[in-house]
N, C-alpha and C positions, 0 to 999 in steps of 0.2 A: 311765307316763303317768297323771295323774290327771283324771279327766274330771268335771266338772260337768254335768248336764243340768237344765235348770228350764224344767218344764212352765207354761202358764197359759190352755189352751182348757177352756171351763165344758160341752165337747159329752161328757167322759170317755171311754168306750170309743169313740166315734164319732168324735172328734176325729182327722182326717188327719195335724194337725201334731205331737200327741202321739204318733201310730202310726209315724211317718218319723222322728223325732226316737230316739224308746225304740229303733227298727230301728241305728237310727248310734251309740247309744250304746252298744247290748250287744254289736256287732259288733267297734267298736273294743275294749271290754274285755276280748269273747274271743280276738281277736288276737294278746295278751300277757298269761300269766299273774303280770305282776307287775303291770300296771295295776288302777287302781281308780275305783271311781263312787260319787257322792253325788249325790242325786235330790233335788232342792225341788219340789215340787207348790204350786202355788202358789193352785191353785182347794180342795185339801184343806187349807192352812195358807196362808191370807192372809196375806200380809205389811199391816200397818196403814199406812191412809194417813197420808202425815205430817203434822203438828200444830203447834201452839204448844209444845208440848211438845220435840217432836225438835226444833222448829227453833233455841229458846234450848236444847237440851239437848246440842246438839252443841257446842258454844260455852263449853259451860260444865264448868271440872274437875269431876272423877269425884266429890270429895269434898263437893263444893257441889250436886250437883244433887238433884232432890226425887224422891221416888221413883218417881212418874208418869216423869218425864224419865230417871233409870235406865233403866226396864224398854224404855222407849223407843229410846233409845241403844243396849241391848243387843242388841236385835233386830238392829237395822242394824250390830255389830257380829260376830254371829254371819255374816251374810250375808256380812259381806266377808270374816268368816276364808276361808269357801268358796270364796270368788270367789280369794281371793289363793293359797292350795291347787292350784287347779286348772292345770292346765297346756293343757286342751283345755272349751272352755266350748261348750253343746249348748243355744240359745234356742229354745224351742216358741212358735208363736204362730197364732191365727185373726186373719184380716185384718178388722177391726169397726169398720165407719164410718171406713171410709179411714188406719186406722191399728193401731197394737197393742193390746192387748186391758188394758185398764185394772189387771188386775193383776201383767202384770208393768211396767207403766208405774210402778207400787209399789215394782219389785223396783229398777230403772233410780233414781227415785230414791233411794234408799236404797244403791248403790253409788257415784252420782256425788256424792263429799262429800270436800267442802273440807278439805285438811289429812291427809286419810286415800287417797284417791285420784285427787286431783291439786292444786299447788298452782297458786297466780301469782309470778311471779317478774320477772327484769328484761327477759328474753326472753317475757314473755310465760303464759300457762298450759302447763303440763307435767306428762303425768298418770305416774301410777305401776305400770298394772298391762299395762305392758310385757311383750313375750315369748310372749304367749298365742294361742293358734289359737282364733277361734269360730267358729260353723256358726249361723246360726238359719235355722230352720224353717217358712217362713211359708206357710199354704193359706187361701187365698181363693175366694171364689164365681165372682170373674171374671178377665179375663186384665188384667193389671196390668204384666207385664215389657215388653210393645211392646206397639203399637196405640197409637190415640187416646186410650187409660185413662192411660196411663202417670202421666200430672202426677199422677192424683188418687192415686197410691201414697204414702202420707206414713209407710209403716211402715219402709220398708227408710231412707229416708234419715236417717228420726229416728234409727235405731238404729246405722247406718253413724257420724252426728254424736256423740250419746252415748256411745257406747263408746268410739271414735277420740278422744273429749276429753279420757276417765282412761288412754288411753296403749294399749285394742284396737285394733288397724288394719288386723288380718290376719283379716277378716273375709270367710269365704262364704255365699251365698245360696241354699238348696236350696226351690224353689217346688211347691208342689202347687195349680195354678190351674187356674181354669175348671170347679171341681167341680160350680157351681150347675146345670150344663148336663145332671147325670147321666149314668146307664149308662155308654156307652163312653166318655165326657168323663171321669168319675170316674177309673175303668180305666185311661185313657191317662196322667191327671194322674200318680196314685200309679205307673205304671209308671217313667217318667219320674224320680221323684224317687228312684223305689228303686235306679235306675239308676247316678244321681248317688250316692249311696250307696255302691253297690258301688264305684266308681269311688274315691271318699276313701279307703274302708277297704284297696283294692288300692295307691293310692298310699304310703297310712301305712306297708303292710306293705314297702313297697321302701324306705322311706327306714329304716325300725327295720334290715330287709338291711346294708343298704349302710353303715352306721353300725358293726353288728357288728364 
């Protein structure tokens, strides 16, 4: 298995959804010693928002663009080598202002492209990066899964739609909510999520079983 994880909470060591996220990913890779992991931090190496640049530079052959629109294109070319590498994808995210955290909203653009990761067709759009298992990581201040919160979640659907468009679809939710509330709210949250945790990495190891 080759596991992607791409962090993007700006809290570092305090960040919950990086602490759950790094937990699922070293797990699964010590699981099996033939799997492997590539880490994008994405608060230590910013992915660049996109520009005039990317925009005509995706658009435009390799041999004709200028070198701003190179280095541009390159970026979001290295991105998706990883993305397509991966066979299990690991999304970290703080829940900020009713949604995902602005850079990996970066990283999101920069895999959803025309041509590369999904096209249109007669039937319609059909994306390319089929086959993949992702996990994102979302912790939030307040509770957002039920209750009267629920509408204003715009992170899980945004990213349930964007990924489901380049052809992710096999997509789980691992929550660490209600943390604003402190002490044993915190405690409870993160036990919860570690739980679910254990739980993935116990399944994984039945299905790699049973495959044998």
């Amino acid at each position: 298995m080759s596991i992607l994880l791409v962090t993007s909470s700006p809290r570092g060591a305090a960040s919950h959804s990086t602490r759950i996220a790094n937990d699922l990913a070293l797990k699964l890779l010590a699981a099996d010693p033939s799997n492997t992991l590539v880490v994008r931090d994405l608060v230590a190496n910013p992915l660049p928002h996109i520009d005039a640049d990317y925009s005509t530079g995706i658009f435009t052959p390799a041999e004709s663009r200028t070198a701003r629109q190179a280095e541009v294109v390159g970026v979001s070319d290295a991105v998706l080598d990883e993305l397509f590498a991966a066979d299990t994808v690991i999304l970290a995210t703080g829940f900020i202002n009713f949604g995902i955290s602005s850079t990996l909203k970066s990283w999101v653009d920069h895999v959803v492209r025309s041509g590369k990761t999904f096209a249109y067709g007669e039937n319609g759009p059909k994306g390319f990066l089929t086959g993949k298992k992702v996990y994102v990581v979302l912790a939030s201040g307040g509770i957002y899964s039920e209750g009267p919160a629920v509408q204003m979640d715009h992170a899980i659907p945004y990213l349930r739609t964007a990924l489901g468009f380049v052809g992710m679809t096999d997509v789980d939710v691992i929550r660490v909510e209600g943390v604003a509330r402190g002490g044993d709210a915190v405690n409870a949250a993160l036990a919860k999520a570690a739980a679910k945790v254990e739980a993935i990495v116990a399944a994984n190891a039945n299905q790699v079983a049973a495959a044998a």
